[in-house]
VOMAR-934817 format. One record per residue (C-alpha): residue in one letter; x, y, z. Coordinates in steps of 0.5 Angstrom, whole numbers, plus 500, padded with zeros to 3 digits. Each point is the difference from the previous one (the first is absolute). Layout:
! VOMAR-934817
AXYZ ...
This chain:
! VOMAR-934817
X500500500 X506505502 X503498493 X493502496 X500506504 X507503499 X497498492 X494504500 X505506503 X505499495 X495500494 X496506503 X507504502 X502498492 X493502498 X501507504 X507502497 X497499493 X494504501 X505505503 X505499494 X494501494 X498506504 X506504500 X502498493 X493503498 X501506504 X506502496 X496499493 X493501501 X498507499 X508504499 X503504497 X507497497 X506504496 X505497497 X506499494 X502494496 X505499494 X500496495 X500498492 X495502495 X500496493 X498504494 X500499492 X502507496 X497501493 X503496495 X505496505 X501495505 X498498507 X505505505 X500501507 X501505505 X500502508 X495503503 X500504507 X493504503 X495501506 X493498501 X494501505 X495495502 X494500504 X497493502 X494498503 X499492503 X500497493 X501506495 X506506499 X499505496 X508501496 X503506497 X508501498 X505504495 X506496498 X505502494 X505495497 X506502498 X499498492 X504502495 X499497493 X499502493 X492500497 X497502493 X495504497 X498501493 X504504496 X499500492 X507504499 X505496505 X502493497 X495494499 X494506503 X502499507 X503505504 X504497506 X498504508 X505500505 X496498506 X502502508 X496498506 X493497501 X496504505 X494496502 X494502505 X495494502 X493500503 X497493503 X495497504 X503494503 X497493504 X502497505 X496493500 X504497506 X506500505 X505494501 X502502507 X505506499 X499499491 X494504497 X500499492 X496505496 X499502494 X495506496 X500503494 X500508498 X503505496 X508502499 X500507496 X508498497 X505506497 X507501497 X504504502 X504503495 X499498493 X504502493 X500499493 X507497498 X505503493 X504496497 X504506497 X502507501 X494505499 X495495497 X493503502 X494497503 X494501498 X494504506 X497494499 X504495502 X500505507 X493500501 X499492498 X506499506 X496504504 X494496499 X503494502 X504502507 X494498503 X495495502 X494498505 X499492501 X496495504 X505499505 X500491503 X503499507 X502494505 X505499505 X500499507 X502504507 X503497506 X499505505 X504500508 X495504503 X501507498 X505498494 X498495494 X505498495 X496499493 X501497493 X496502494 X499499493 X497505495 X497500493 X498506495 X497497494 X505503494 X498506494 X502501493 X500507501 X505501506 X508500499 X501493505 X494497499 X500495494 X499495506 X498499507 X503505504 X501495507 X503502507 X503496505 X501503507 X502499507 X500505506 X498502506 X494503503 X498503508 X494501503 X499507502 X494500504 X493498499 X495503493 X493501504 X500506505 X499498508 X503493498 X505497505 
């Protein structure tokens, strides 16, 4: 009798310690504020050449609730590659671009469908609003002239807003949480890197600052 005693106990003192657990790890996500920094690689396809990849930094910002966040970030990779646009006086009709820097702002609801201990997996869909840096036409000899045209259809095509995919997941110590993810913008022929799928492949770090409801905690 002693001995189921002293089991009943274990098991309830057990249940009790992961009750408590479940509850902290919910009080650091459940309706916060994170901010945070990430770094990665961005792949890209410019046009009329091949897939390329490029580092990325940024910072972002997210607002959860127990099953949902709203998820918003500015990111720039360091690109620097050579595109092209239609040009009926330079070589083959086609004008090389000198192509620097991809600066990306994203917008994004994300859900959280369930937690594995300290892992949350997410994943959401949104907007990323995506433009270069600096784009110029290329010469291949001294004083040749480019057209206006070729200015403006450069211009056209340094930016893009795209349906944005996202998934990753976030393992979280309390206030800190350590979070890899995956993101996709489908590609366009009219933007100078995005013959294919622009993708982005980050890690970072997110901290909790406080709660998003006002009187919480």
């Amino acid at each position: 009798m002693r001995t189921t005693r002293w089991f009943i106990a274990g098991l309830v003192g057990a249940a009790s310690l992961s009750a408590s657990a479940s509850a902290q790890q919910s009080r650091y996500f459940d309706d916060s504020w994170f901010w945070g920094v990430k770094s990665g690689v961005a792949t890209y396809s410019p046009t009329l050449g091949g897939n390329e990849t490029a580092a990325t930094f940024g910072g972002e910002w997210l607002v959860t609730r127990t099953r949902g966040g709203l998820y918003l970030s500015f990111d720039q990779a360091n690109v620097s590659t050579t595109s092209a646009v239609v040009d009926a006086n330079a070589a083959d009709g086609v004008r090389p671009v000198s192509v620097d820097k991809l600066r990306r702002i994203g917008v994004a609801a994300l859900a959280f469908p369930r937690r594995f201990g300290r892992f949350r997996p997410y994943a959401g869909l949104g907007l990323s609003i995506d433009l270069v840096g600096d784009a110029s036409p290329l010469v291949g000899a001294q004083g040749e002239s480019v057209d206006d045209a070729v200015f403006d259809r450069i211009e056209e095509r340094r930016s893009q807003a795209g349906v944005l995919g996202m998934a990753g997941v976030q393992m979280q110590f309390e206030r800190l949480a350590l979070f890899a993810q995956a993101s996709v913008v489908p590609g366009q022929s009219n933007f100078l890197l995005g013959n294919n799928v622009l993708g982005f492949f980050e890690g970072g770090v997110r901290y909790n600052f406080g709660s998003s409801r006002e009187g919480s905690r």
